[in-house]
N, C-alpha and C positions, 0 to 999 in steps of 0.2 A: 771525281766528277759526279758518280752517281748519289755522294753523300749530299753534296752541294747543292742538286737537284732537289733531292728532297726537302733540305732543309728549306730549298726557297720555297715549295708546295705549302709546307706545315704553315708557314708563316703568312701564306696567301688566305687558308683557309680561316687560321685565326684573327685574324686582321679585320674581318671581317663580322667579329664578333664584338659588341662595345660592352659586353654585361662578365666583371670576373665573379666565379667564387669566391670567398675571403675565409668565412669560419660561421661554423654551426655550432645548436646546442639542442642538444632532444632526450626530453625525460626519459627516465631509463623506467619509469612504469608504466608507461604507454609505447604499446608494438605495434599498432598501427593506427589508421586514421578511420572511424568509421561515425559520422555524425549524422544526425538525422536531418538537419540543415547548419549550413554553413554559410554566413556572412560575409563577401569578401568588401574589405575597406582599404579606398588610396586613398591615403591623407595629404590632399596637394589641393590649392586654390586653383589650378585650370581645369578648367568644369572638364573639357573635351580630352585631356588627357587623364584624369581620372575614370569617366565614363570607357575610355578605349580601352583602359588597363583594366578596368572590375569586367566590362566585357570576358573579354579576353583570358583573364584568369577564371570569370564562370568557365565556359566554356571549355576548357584545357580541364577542372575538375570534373565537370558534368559527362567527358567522354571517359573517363575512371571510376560513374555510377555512385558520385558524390553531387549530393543535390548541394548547388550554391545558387546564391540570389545575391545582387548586386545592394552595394549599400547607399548607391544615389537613388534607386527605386524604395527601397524599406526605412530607409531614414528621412524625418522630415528636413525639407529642404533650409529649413529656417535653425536647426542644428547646429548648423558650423557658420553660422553668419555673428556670434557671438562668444568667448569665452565661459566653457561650462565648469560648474562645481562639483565635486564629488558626488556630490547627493543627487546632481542634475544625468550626472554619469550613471548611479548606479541606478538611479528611476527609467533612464532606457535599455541597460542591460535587463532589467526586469521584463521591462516591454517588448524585447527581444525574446526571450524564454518563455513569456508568456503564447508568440507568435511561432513557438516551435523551434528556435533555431536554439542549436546545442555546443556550438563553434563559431569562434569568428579569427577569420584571416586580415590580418592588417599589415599595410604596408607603407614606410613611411621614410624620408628624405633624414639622414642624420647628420650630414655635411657637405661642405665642396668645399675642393682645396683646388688652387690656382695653379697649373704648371707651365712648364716648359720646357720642349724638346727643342733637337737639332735638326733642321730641314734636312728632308730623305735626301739622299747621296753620301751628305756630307759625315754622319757618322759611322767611320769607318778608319780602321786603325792599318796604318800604315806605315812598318818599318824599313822599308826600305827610301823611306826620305830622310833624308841623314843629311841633307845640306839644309842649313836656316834660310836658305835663300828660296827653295822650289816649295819648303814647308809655309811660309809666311806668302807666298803666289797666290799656293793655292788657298788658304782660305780670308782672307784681305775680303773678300766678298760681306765681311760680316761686318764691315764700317761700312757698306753701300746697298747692302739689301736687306729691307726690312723683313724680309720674308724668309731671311736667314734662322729666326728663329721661333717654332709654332708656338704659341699657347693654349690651353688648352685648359677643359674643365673635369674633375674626378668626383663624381655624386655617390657618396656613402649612402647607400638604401640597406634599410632592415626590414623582413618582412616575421612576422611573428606569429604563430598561430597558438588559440587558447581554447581550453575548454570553460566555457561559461558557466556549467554547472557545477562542474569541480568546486572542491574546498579552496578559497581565495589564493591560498600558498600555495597548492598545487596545480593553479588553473594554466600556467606556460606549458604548450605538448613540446613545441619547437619554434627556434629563431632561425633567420639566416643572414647573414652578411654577405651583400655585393657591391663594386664598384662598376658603375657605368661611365665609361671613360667617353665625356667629349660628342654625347649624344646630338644627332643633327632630325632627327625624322622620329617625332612622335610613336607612328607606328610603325616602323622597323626597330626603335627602343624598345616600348615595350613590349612586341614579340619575341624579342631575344631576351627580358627579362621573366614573363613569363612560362619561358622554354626552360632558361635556367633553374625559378623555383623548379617547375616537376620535377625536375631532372634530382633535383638535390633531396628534393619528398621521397622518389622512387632509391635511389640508390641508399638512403636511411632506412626505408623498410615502412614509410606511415602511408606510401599508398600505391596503388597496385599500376605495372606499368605497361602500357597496351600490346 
């Protein structure tokens, strides 16, 4: 009973989280993170959710004694209103360095896949129904309720960080891969996306944890 209990705790607490880890990558010649300014960039057309998340990740770096500045305040607004060229890219990363900044954190949407679970109750394995009769009873509900089966949405997010001044080959310090399962609330999103980067920066060793 006491396992049982637990197990249903674990599952209350996480359940509760929509942002997984997935897989990292961090230069093995870079031991930590120390820039003198740092850029952070959400590459998404909703203004308000971009602005909540660059927020937010300032602020989560600036209490770790890393100066970050938002990149819908340092980048001109007319930037992303059209497709850039290399040339048009690397003339703002200049103007970027020229402004001091020596990092920039970007963060970016690489997919959604479409799922679908089994309405809570109903997934649950049960051998002791041994008659086709009481087994086909009980789940018959699924030719009359639509609600029999969730769908739901998996947003593959990358967040990368580089060093700008570095040699062009070795300018990735670190990547991370998360899935946000089925986001409903802007910002309860990304505070728990976020939480997740530090969490993944700090136990890597690129930056220092409060």
């Amino acid at each position: 009973m006491k396992r049982i209990l637990l197990w249903a705790i674990i599952l209350v607490l996480t359940s509760c989280s929509s942002t997984r880890f997935v897989d990292s990558w961090k230069n093995s010649e870079v031991s930590a993170l120390q820039p003198d300014k740092l850029l952070v960039i959400g590459m998404t057309d909703n203004l308000t959710a971009r602005k909540i998340f660059e927020q937010e990740l300032k602020t989560a770096l600036t209490r770790r004694n890393i100066k970050a500045e938002e990149s819908s305040i340092f980048l001109d607004g007319s930037f992303t209103e059209s497709k850039k060229s290399q040339e048009e890219i690397n003339a703002m990363i200049a103007e970027l360095s020229a402004d001091g900044f020596d990092a920039v954190m970007i963060t970016a949407v690489k997919g959604v896949d479409e799922n679908r679970s089994y309405t809570r109750g109903y997934y649950t394995v049960r051998y002791n129904w041994q008659r086709f009769g009481r087994y086909y009873f009980r789940y018959q509900d699924v030719y009359y309720h639509p609600g029999y089966y969730d769908d739901y949405k998996v947003y593959h997010v990358e967040t990368s960080l580089y060093d700008i001044k570095a040699d062009e080959n070795k300018s990735l310090v670190w990547v991370g891969s998360f899935d946000i399962v089925n986001p409903r609330n802007i910002t309860s999103t990304v505070d728990d996306y976020v939480e997740k980067i530090i969490q993944q920066l700090e136990q890597e060793g690129l930056i220092d944890a409060l």
